[in-house]
C-alpha positions as CSV (number, residue, x, y, z in Angstrom):
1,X,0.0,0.0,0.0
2,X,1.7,3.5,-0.9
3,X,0.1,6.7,0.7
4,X,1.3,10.6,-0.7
5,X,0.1,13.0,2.1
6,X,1.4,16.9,1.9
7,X,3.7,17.9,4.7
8,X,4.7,21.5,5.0
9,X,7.5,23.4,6.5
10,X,8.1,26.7,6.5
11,X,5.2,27.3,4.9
12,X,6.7,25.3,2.0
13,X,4.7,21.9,0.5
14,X,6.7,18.5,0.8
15,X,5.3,15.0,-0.4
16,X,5.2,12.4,2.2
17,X,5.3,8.8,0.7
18,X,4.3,5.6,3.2
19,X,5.0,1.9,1.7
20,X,3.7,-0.2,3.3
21,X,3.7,-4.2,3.0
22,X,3.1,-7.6,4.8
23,X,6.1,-7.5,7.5
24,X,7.7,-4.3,6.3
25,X,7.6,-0.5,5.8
26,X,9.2,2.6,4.7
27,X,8.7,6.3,4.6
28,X,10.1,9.6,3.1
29,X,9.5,13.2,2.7
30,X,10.4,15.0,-0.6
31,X,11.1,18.0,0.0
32,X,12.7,21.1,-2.7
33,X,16.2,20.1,-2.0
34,X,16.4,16.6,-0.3
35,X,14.8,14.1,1.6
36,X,14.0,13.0,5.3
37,X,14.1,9.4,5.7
38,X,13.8,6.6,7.6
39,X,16.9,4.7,7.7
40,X,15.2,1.9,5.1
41,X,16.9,4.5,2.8
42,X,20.8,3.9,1.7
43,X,23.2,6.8,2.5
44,X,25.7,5.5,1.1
45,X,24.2,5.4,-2.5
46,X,22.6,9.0,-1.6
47,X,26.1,10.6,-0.8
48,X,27.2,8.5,-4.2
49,X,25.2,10.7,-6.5
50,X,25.6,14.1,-3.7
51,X,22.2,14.3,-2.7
52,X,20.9,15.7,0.4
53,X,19.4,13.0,2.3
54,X,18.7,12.9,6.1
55,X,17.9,10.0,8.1
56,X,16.0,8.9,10.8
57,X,15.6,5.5,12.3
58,X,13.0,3.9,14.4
59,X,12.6,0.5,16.6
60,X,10.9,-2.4,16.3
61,X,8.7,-1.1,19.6
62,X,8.4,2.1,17.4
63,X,8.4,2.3,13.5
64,X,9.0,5.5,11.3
65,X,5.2,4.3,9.7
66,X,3.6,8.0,8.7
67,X,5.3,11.4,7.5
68,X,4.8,12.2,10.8
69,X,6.3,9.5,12.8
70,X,9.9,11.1,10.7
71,X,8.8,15.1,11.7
72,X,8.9,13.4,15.3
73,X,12.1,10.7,15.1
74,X,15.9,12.0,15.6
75,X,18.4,12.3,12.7
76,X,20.5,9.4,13.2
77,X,22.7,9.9,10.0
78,X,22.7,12.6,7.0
79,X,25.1,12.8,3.4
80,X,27.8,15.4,3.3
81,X,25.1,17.6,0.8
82,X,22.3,17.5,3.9
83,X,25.0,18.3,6.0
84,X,26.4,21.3,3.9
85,X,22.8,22.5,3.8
86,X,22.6,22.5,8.0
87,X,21.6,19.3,8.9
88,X,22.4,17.6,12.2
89,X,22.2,14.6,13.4
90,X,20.3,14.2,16.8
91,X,18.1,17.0,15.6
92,X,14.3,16.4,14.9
93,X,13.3,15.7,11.7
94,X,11.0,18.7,11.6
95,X,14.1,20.7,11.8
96,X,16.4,19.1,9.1
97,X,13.4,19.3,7.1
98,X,13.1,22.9,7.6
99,X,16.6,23.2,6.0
100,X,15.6,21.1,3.0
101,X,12.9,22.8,1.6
C-alpha cells in the first residue's frame, strides 16, 4: 500500500510517501532540495550521486510508519550535501526538514 500525504514546512509543501507491506515499511518526505528518511533509505548510495538526504531510524517497539512518525524521530545519519545545507544529526526531523525545503 503506498500513501502521498502533503507535509509543510516553512510554509513550504513537501510529499510524504508511506509503503507499506506484509512484515515491512518505509517512509520519506520529498522535500525542494532533499529528503527526510527513515533509515530503510541507503546513505551511502545518496552521498554516491551528492544528494541531500537525512535519516532517521525507528525501533521495532516504534516504527517510522507516517510522514509524521519522521517530523517526530531524531536524525541518526545525513550525506555530506544534507550536512552542507545544516543538517544535524540528533536533531528532529522537523528541523532538518526545515533546512531542505
Amino acid at each position: 500500500m503506498v500513501v502521498i500525504n502533503s507535509v509543510v514546512a516553512n510554509e513550504k509543501p513537501c510529499e510524504g510517501v508511506s509503503v507499506r507491506w506484509e512484515g515491512g515499511q518505509f517512509v520519506v518526505i520529498a522535500a525542494k532540495r532533499g529528503l527526510l528518511a527513515c533509515s530503510a533509505i541507503s546513505k551511502e548510495v545518496m552521498e554516491e550521486f551528492e544528494l541531500a538526504v537525512a535519516i532517521a531510524k525507528g525501533t521495532k517497539d516504534k516504527p517510522l510508519i507516517t510522514p509524521e512518525d519522521l517530523l517526530k524521530a531524531n536524525v541518526v545519519d545525513a550525506t555530506s550535501k544534507a550536512k552542507e545545507l545544516g543538517v544535524m544529526v540528533g536533531e528532529k526531523g522537523q528541523e532538518a526538514l526545515k533546512k531542505l525545503v
